[in-house]
N, C-alpha and C positions, 0 to 999 in steps of 0.2 A: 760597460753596457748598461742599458737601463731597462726599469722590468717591463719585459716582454711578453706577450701574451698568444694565443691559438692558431695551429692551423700545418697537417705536410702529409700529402698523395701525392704523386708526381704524374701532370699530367702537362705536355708543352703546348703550350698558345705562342705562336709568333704573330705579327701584324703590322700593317707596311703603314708606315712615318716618312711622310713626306714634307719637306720645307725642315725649319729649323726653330730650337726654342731660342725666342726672343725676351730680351731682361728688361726688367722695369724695377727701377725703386732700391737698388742693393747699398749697404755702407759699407766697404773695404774702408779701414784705417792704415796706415803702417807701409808696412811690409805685404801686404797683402794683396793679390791682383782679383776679381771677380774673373770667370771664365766662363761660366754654364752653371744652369739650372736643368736636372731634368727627374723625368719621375713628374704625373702632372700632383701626384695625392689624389685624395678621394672625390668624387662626382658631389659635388653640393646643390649645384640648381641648373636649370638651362633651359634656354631658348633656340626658338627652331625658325627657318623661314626657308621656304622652297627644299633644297637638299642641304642645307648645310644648315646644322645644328653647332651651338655654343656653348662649349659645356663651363662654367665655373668651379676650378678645381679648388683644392685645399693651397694647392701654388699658383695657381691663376687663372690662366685662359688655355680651353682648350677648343679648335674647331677641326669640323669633320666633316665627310662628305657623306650620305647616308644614300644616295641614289640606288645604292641597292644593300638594304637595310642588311642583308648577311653576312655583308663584308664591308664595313664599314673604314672608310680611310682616315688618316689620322693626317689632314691637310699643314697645322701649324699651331705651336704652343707659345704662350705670352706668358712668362713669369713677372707675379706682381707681388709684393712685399707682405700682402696679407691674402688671408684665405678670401674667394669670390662667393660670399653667401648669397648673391641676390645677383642674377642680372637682367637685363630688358634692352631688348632690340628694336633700334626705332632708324629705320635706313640701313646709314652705311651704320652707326655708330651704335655702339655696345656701353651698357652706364652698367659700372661694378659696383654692387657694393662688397668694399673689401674689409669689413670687419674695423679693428682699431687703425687701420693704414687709411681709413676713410672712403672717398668717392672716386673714381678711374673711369673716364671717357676714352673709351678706346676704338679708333678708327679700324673696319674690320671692312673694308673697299675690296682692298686685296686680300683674299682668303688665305694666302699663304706667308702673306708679310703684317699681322696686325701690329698697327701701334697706338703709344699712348696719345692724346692728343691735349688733353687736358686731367686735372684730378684737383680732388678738393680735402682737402686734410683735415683733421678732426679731432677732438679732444678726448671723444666717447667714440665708442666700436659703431659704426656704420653696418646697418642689419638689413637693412631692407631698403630699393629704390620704385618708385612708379615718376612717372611722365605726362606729362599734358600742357601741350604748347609747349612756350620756351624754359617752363618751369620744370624743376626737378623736385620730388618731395623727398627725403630723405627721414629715415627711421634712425634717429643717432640717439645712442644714448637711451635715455627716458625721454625721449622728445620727437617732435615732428620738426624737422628745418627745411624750407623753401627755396631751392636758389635759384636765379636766374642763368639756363646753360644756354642761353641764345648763341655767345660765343663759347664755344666748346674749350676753347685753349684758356680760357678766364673765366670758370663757373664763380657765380658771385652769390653772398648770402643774403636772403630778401628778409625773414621772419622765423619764428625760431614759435611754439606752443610746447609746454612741458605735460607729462602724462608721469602715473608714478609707479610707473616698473618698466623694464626695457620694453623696448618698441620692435618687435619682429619680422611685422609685415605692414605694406602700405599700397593702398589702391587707392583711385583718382576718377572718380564720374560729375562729370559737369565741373562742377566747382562744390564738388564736395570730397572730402578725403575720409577714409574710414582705415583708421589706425587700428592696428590691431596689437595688444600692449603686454601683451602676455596677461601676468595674474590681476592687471586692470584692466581687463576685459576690451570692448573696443569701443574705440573714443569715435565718434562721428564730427567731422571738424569742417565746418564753412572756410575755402578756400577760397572766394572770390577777389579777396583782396591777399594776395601771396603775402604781402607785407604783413598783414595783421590776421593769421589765422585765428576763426575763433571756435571754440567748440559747442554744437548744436545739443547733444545729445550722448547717452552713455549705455551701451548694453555690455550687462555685465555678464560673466559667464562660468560656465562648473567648475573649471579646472584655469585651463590656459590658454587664451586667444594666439595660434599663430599667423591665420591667415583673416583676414575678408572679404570677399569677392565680390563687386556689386555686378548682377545682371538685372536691367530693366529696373521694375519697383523694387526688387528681390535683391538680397544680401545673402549671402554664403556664408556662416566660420567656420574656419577649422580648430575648435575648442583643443588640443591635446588632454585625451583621457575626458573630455567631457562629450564627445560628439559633434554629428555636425547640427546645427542650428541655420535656419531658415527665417529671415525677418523678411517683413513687408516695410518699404521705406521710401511707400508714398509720399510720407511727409518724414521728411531726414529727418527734422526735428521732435518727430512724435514716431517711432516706429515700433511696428506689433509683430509682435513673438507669432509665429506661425509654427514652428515643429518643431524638435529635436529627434535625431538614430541616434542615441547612445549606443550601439552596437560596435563602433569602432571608434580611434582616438586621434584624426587626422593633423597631421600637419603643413600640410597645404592641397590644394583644390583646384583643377582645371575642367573650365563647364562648356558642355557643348551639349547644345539644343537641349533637349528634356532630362538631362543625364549631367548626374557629376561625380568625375574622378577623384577618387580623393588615398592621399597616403598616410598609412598608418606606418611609423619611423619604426614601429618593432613588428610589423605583423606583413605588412605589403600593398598591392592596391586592392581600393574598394570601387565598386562601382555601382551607382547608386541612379535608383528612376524619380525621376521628382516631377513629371509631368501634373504630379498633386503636390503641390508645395508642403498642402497641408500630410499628407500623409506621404513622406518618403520611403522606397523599401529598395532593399541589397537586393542588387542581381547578381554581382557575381562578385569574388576573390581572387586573388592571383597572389601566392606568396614568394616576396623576392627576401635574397640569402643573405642581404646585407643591410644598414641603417638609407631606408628611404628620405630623404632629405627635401628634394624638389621634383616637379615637373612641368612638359606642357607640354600642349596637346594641337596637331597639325594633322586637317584631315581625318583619317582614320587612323593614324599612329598616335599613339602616345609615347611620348620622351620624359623617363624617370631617373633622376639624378640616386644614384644606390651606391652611393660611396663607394669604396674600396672595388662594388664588384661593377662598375664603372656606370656607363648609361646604357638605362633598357631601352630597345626598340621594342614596343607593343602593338599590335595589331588588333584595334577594336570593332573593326569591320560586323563583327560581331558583338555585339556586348556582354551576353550572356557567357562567352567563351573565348575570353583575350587570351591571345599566344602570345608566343613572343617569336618574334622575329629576327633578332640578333642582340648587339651588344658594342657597345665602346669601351674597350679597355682605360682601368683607371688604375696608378695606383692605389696600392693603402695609408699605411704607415711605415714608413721607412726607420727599421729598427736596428740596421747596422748594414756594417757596408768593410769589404778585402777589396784587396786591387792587387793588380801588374800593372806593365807598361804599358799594354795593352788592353786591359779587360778589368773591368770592376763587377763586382757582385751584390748587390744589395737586398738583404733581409728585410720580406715586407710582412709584419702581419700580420693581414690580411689576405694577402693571397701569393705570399712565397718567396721566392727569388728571383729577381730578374737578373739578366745579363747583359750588361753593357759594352759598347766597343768603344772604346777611349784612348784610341791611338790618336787622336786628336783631339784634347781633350776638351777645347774648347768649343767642339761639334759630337757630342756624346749621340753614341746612337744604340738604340734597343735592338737587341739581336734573338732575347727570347727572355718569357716567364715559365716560372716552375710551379704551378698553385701548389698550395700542401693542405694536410688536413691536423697540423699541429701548431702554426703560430712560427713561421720562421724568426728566431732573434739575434742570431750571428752567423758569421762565415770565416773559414780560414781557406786558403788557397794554397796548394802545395803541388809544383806541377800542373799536370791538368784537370787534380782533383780539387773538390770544394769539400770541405767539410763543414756541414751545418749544424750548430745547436738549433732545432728545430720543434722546440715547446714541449706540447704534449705527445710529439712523436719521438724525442731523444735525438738521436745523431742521427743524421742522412749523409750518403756519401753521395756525389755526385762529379760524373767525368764530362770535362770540358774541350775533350779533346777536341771536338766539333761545336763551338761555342752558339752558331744556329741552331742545332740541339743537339741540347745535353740530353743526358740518359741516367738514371737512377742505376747507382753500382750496389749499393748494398747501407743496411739501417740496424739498429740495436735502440732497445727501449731503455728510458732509464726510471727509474722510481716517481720521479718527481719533474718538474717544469727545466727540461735544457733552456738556458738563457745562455750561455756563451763558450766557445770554444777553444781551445790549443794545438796545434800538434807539432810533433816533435819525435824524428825519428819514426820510428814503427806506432806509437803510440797516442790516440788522440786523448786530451784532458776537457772533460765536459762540468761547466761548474752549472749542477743540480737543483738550485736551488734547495729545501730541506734536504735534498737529498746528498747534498756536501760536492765532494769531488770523488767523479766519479772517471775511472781509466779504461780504454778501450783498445785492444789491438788491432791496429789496421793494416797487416802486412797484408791480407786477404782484403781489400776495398770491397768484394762482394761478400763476405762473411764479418763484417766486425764483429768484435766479442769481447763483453765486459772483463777485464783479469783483476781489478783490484779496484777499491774504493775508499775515504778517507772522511767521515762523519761530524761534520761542526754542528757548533748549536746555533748559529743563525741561519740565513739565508742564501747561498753562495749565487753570489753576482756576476761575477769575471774571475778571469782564469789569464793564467801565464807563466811558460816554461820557460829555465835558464839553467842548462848542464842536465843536471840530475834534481834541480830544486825546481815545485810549480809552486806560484805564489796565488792565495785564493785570497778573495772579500764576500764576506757573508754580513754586509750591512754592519754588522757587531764589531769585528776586527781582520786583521790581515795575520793571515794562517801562512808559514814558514812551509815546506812539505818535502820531504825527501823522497821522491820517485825511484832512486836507484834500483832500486827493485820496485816496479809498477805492481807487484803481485801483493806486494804487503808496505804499502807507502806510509810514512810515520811522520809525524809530527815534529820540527824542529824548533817552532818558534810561535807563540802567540803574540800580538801585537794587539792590545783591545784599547788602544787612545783614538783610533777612528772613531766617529759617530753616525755616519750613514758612508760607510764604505761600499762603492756600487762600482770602482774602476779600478782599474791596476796597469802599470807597464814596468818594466824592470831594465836596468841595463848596469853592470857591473856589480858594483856592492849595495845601490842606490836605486832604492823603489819608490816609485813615483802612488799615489796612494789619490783618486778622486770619491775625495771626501763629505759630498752635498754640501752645506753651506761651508763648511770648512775650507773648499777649495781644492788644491791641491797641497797635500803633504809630501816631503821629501824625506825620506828616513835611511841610512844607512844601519846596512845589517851586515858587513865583514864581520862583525863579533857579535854572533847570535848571541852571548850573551851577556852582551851590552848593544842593543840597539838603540840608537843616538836619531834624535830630530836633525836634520840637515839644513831644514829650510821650507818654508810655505808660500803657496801665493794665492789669495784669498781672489775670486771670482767675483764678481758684481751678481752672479745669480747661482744657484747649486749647479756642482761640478758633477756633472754625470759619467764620462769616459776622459783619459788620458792615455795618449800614444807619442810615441820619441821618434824622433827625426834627427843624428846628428846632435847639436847642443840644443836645440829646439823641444820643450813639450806642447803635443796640440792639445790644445784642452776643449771638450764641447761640453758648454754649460746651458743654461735653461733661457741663455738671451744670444748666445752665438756661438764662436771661436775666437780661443784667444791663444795667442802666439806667443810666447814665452822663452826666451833667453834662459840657459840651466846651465851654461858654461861657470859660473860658480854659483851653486847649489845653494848656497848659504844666504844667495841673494838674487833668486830669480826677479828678471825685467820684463816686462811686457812689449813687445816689439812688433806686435800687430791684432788684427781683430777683423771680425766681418759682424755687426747686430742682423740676427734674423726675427726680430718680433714679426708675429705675434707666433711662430713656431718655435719648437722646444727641440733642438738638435740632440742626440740621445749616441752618438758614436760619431769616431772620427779614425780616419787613417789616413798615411801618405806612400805614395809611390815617386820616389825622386823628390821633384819641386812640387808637386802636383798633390793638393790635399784632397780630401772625399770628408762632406759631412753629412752624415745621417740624420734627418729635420724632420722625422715622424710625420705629420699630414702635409710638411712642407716639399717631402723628395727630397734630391738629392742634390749638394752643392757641392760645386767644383770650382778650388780655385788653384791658385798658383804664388808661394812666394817667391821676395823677388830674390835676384843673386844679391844682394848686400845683405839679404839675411843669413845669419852665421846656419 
């Protein structure tokens, strides 16, 4: 497991998904099949036209039908290789910008079948896209790049201007560009010749430019922690400071008529009357529960990307007194993930557990979420209970008997941060964080109740039972533990050659150890004492979780899944792989052929090895 953070009240949200998630951009190596993408991750930006809004997830594309903003339908998802920080609707076509994965033209005609149509790849994270004509201006890097998307299936690159700090947002009036550069401030850039951008002008600013908006003479930033600021840019080349609100710290801006909406990433929306340019004042606040990231603005709604707690539908009909009118379910962070043949579960973060139907695995469909108020970070499935290590709330039971909803059976606190789970017989193993490993009786699922506990000096990570022995990692080393008696569990074996011990799986004498940069360790413990190294196999990125399949370890490190040959130990092979940059996979498990990886703002991937893998 990796470390997991807040959040478990159990309250069920179902919501109806329609069409299917469609793939873009995945590398199966090996042995490995691609199957599904699903889970979109968190709401990052989005655009709106008529009823159907576009949301840019942390995994791609999500589209909706909003026609009646209280129940909003979940029309169809497009998994793309990087998160969608920016996107801009101009027709049928949808311009991503998807971070390091670069630029995605995605044809979005048919609302339930988007695809890609074209994409433009990049050396530096693609942040921000704007439009005008056949040109595309692109925020990569420290730089402004220009390309020609006349043909959508061949975007080509016209001119390239360097800026010296990431480039985060980019608007387009006339033929002038106004770069918004973060800690250098915003670059005002003559665009008239795509080929040779030149820069006119430099307003620099408090904190950190992330947006600019041009309306009319008028400019818009969204300083982050400095305010918004108001230029007059009569003359692009010569432009006058007209205002600053320091009163909030936006990071982006949508203006309609005398008023601008603006979001503050830790506080929520502001709304602001600037009918005096020179003197702007707050009207009203609205505080939403998650990181504000994007919006816009159609009509009298306003559409707010809020990460995890998905997209707000707002009602500014009124100004002084925006409601909210619904919501677009997002995930969060996908922090681990149990399976059956049938049903996966995955730990979000952000806002809990969802429930999967994966009898077809490569058609996953959502059947329900759990929000919590602790941080769900694992799950164990036994039957048709879940048990959750569930953050700051300790262990949650949950029955799935009715996987449309579930229902809360019964919780126990524990001292410190649940990060991850076991169970085994009567008894569930919760590894505590400070708080070590901590035992719980669950013959009663509506009564758990702590009976014994077992205190390390690190951090306990992950947890795993075999007989009478659980095996812990608390970052520091891998702790031996004799449960035979849960009431008073003792210590068999210390193992302190780990250096960032954060996974564990076991099968026979041979404990598999994901060891951050270290990889994965193999150690044989038949002779507690003499525990012998077996065998390593070093990850290309830190090994955050390891689970066994047969002769197989899946390993999920900080750049994918890698497939691993353990049939002699002494000399693990690597036998397959999927790379999911720019997401950090943080758990893995399998059900048969059938893997689940937990990819934190990516969601969740499902694949399949093939039969030649042992």
């Amino acid at each position: 497991m990796e470390r997991k953070a807040i959040l478990f009240c159990l309250v069920v949200a179902c919501f109806v998904i329609a069409g299917t998630d469609r793939i873009s951009g995945q590398s199966p190596v090996g042995n490995v099949q691609f199957l599904a993408r699903a889970l979109s991750g968190p709401a990052q930006d989005v655009a709106v036209r008529d009823d159907r809004v576009y949301v840019g997830t942390g995994g791609g594309l999500l589209i909706a039908d909003v026609s009646d903003p209280a129940h909003p339908v979940v029309l169809s998802r497009l998994s793309l290789p990087g998160p969608s920080v920016d996107v801009v609707l101009r027709e049928t076509l949808l311009y991503v910008a998807a971070g390091q994965a670069g630029l995605f033209i995605v044809d979005v005609s048919d609302p339930l079948a988007p695809r890609v149509r074209g994409s433009f790849p990049t050396l530096t994270p693609v942040n921000a896209v704007a439009l005008s004509g056949d040109v595309a201006y692109l925020g990569e890097g420290t730089g402004l790049t220009t390309l020609d998307v006349g043909d959508p299936e061949n975007p080509r690159s016209l001119g390239t201007i360097r800026t010296s700090d990431a480039v985060l947002g980019v608007a387009v009036a006339d033929t002038t560009a106004f770069v918004a550069a973060g800690f250098a401030g915003v670059r005002i850039v003559d665009v008239s010749d795509p080929l040779h951008p030149r820069e006119m002008a430099t307003l620099d600013v408090a904190i950190k430019a992330w947006r600019a908006v041009p309306v009319g003479h008028l400019v818009y930033i969204a300083d982050e922690f400095g305010g918004l600021h108001i230029v007059d840019i009569s003359d692009p080349a010569q432009p006058q400071w007209l205002s600053t609100l320091d009163s909030l710290g936006p990071r982006d801006l949508a203006i309609g008529g005398n008023r601008v909406f603006a979001i503050d990433e830790f506080v929520g929306l502001f709304i602001i009357d600037v009918s005096d340019p020179r003197n702007p004042r707050e009207e009203a606040q609205l505080a939403l529960s998650d990181s504000a990231l994007g919006l816009a603005l159609a009509g009298e709604r306003l559409y707010v990307a809020n990460a995890g707690a998905g997209t707000r539908i707002i009602d500014v009909s009124v100004p002084r007194q925006p409601r909210e009118r619904g919501a677009i379910p997002a995930s969060g962070l996908a922090s681990g993930v149990a399976a059956t043949e049938n049903l996966a579960v995955v730990t979000d973060l952000t806002n809990g557990v969802t429930v999967l139907d994966v009898s077809d695995p490569g058609r996953p469909r959502e059947l329900a979420t759990i929000s919590s108020l602790g941080g769900a970070c694992d799950a164990a499935i036994v039957g048709e209970l879940v048990y959750v290590a569930g953050g700051i709330s300790g262990l949650e039971i949950v029955d799935l008997s009715d996987p449309q909803h579930p229902r809360r059976r019964g919780a126990a606190p524990t001292p410190t941060f649940a990060r991850a789970v076991a169970v085994s017989g009567s008894f569930a193993y919760v590894a505590a964080d400070r708080a070590g490993l901590r035992i719980f009786d669950v013959s009663d699922p509506d009564a758990p109740r702590e009976v014994g506990a077992f205190q390390t000096p690190g951090s306990a990570q992950d947890v795993a039972v075999q007989g009478t022995r659980a095996y812990l990692v608390d970052l520091l080393s891998l702790w031996i533990v004799d449960v035979s008696d849960p009431g008073a569990p003792r210590p068999l074996l210390e193992l302190d050659r780990p250096t960032q011990a954060v996974g564990v799986a076991v099968a026979g004498d041979l404990v598999y150890i994901a060891d951050g940069r270290n990889g994965v360790r193999i150690v044989d413990v038949g002779d507690l004492a003499q525990p012998r190294a077996r065998g390593q196999f070093l990850t290309p990125a830190p090994a955050q979780a390891v689970t066994l399949t047969g002769d197989l370890a899946l390993i999920a490190d900080n750049r994918g899944l890698r497939v691993v040959d353990v049939s002699n130990p002494t000399q693990p092979i690597e036998v397959g792989s999927l790379t999911t940059p720019p997401v950090t996979p943080v758990d893995v498990t399998a059900s048969g052929r059938t893997v689940y990886l937990a990819a934190g703002s990516g969601g969740l991937y499902i694949l399949r090895l093939a039969p030649s893998t042992r």
